[in-house]
N, C-alpha and C positions, 0 to 999 in steps of 0.2 A: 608903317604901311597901312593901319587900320583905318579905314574909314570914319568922320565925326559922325555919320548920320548913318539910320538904319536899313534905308531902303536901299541903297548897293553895298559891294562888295565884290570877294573874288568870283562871284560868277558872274560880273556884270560881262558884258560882249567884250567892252573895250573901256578900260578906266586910266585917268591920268594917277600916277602915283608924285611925281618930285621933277622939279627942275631949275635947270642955274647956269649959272656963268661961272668959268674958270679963266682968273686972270693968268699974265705968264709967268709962272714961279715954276720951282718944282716939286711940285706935287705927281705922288703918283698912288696908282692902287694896286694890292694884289702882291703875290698871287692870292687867289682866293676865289669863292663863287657867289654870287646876286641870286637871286630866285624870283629877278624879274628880267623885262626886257630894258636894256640905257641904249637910246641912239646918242651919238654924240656928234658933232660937225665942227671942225677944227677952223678956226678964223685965221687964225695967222701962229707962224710958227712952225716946228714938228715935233713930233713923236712918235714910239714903236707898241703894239700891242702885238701881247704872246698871248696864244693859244693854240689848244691842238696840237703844240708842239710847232708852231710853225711863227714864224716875226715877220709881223708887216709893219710895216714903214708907213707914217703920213703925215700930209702937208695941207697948206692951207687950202680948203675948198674940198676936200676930200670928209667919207664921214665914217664912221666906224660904229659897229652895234653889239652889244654884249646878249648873249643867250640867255637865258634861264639854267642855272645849275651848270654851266660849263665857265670850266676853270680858267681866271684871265689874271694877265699882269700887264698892264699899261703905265706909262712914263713920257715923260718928256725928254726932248734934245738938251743936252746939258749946254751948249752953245746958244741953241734959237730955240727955247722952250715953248711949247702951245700955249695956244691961249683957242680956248673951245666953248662951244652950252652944249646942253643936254639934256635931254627928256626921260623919266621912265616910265616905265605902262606895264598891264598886264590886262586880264580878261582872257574869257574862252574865247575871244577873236582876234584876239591881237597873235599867237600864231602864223591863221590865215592871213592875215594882213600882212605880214614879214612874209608870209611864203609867196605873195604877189611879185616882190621883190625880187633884186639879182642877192641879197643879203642870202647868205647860206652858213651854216656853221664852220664851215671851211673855207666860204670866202666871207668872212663879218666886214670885207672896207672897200668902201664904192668910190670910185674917181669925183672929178669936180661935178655939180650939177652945172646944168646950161646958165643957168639963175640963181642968185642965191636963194637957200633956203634959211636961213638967219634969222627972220623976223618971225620966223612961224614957230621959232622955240621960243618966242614969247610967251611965257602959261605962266604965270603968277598967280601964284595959290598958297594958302596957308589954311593952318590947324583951323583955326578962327572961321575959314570961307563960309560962306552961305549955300546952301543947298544948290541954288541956280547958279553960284558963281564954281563950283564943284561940274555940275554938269556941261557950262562952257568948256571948259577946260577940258572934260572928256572929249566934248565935239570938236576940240582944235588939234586934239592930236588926232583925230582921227584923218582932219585936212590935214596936216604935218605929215602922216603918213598916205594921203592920195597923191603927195605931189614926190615921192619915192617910188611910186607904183607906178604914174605916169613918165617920170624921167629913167628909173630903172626896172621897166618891166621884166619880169623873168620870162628867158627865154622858152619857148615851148613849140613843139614840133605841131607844123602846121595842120588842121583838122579842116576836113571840108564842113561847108555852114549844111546845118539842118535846115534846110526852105520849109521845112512842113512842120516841123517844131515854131519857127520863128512865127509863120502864121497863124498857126492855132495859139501861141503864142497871144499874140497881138488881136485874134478876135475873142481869149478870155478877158482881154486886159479893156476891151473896147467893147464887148458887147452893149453896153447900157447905153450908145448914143444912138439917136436914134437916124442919123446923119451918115454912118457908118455904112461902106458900099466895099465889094469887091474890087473895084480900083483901088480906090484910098489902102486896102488889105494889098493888093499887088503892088503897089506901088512903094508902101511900109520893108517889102518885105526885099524892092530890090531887086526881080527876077524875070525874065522874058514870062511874059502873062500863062500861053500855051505852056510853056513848060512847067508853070508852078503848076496849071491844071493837071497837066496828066501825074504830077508827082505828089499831087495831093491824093489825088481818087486813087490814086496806087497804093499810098498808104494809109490812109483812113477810109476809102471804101466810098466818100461823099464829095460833093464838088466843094467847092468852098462854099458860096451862098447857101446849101444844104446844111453845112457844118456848121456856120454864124447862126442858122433859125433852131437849127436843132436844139445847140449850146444855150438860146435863151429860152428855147420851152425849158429844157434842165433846172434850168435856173429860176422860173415860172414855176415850176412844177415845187421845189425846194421850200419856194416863198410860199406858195398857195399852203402849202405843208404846215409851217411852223411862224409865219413873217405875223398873222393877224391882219394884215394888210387887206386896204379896199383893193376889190380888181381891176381898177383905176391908178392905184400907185403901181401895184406890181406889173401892171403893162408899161408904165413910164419908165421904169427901173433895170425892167430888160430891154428896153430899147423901143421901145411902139408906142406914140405918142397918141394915136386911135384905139382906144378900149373895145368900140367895137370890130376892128382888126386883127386884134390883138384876140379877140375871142375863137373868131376865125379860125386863126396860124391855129390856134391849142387845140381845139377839138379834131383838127383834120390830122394835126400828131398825135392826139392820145384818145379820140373819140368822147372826149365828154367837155364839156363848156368850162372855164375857170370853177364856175361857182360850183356847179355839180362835183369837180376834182376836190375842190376846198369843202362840201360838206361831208364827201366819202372818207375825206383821212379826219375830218374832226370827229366823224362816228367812230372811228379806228381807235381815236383816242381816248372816247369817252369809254368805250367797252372797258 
């Protein structure tokens, strides 16, 4: 399971460990436990996996997923034996990523997908791999596992959308264009215009347009701080393609001009 190279390991998020094809014989595993995660998807064929005390049954197109540390016995139909691949993985986000899922420790076997998912247990790796051919392999199970999450999403009791998250949201994520307008923010966010107003100023106290200039003085304020920057990049950076505009907005928020704010904290520091 040890990694050839130094820079990951078990705390990586998400790492490929092994994977294969099982032609149809009869091979089986277990009982016994993994102390990692094995998805497997059954090509053609059947067989039963035990756990939890409980036998499930499965056939071609169906997939089944082994836990960490819980006890499993899988086998083949002595008649029509599987033939399956498999992937294993582990990481502090592989978890989360299983728990996206309808996969539960009490339900580990998902029906057919819409599509096969077949090709995507493609991950060819060996002892030998090269460092970048290591980290492909991480990033394909992690598609291997979006297209579980999109076909079997777990179900969850419906939540009304936060509008005022989503747009503060999306004007953290957007402040630096300087293109950036209250439409384009209402329009991101999806919601009759009036009503995201009054649901904004209700919970943050500012209008939107208030909130966007504020957030990039903050952010102005942050840079003048510690960035080194000319007052010319950090106007471009928050959004204000006009330096002298941009000088403007800042002094009427915080009463002193960029460059006066950027020598008062570099006195602060020199002390």
């Amino acid at each position: 399971m040890d990694r050839t190279w130094p820079q990951f390991g078990m705390d990586d998020a998400l790492y490929y460990i092994n994977s294969g094809y099982k032609p149809a014989n009869l091979h089986q595993w277990g009982p016994g436990v993994r102390d990692v995660y094995a998805l497997h998807l059954v090509i053609t064929g059947r067989g039963k996996l035990e756990q939890g005390g409980s036998v499930f049954s499965l056939e071609a197109g169906q997939s089944f997923i082994i836990f960490p540390n819980q006890e499993i016995f899988y086998y083949p139909d002595l008649e029509d034996p599987w033939e399956y691949v498999w992937v294993e993985f582990h990481g502090k986000d592989a978890s989360r990523l299983v728990e996206l899922t309808q996969f539960s420790e009490l339900q580990p076997v998902l029906t057919e997908a819409p599509d096969t998912l077949q090709p995507f247990y493609d991950l060819e790796w060996s002892v030998g791999a090269s460092y970048l051919e290591q980290m492909r392999a991480d990033a394909k199970v992690k598609v291997l596992l979006s297209y579980y999450i999109e076909y079997f999403p777990r179900k969850a009791e419906a939540e009304p959308k936060d509008y005022v998250w989503m747009a503060r949201t999306y004007i953290e994520q957007n402040y630096w264009k300087p293109t950036l307008t209250v439409t384009e923010i209402v329009q991101a966010v999806n919601l009759e215009r009036s009503y995201l107003f009054r649901k904004f100023k209700a919970a943050t106290g500012e209008s939107i347009s208030a909130y966007l200039t504020s957030y990039r003085i903050r952010r102005a304020c942050e840079l003048l701080k510690l960035s080194g920057l000319s007052i010319q990049s950090i106007a471009y950076s928050v959004g204000y393609h006009d330096p002298l505009y941009f000088s403007r907005v800042f002094k009427k928020a915080t009463s002193h001009t960029p460059t006066a704010y950027m020598m008062l904290h570099q006195k602060k520091r020199d002390c």
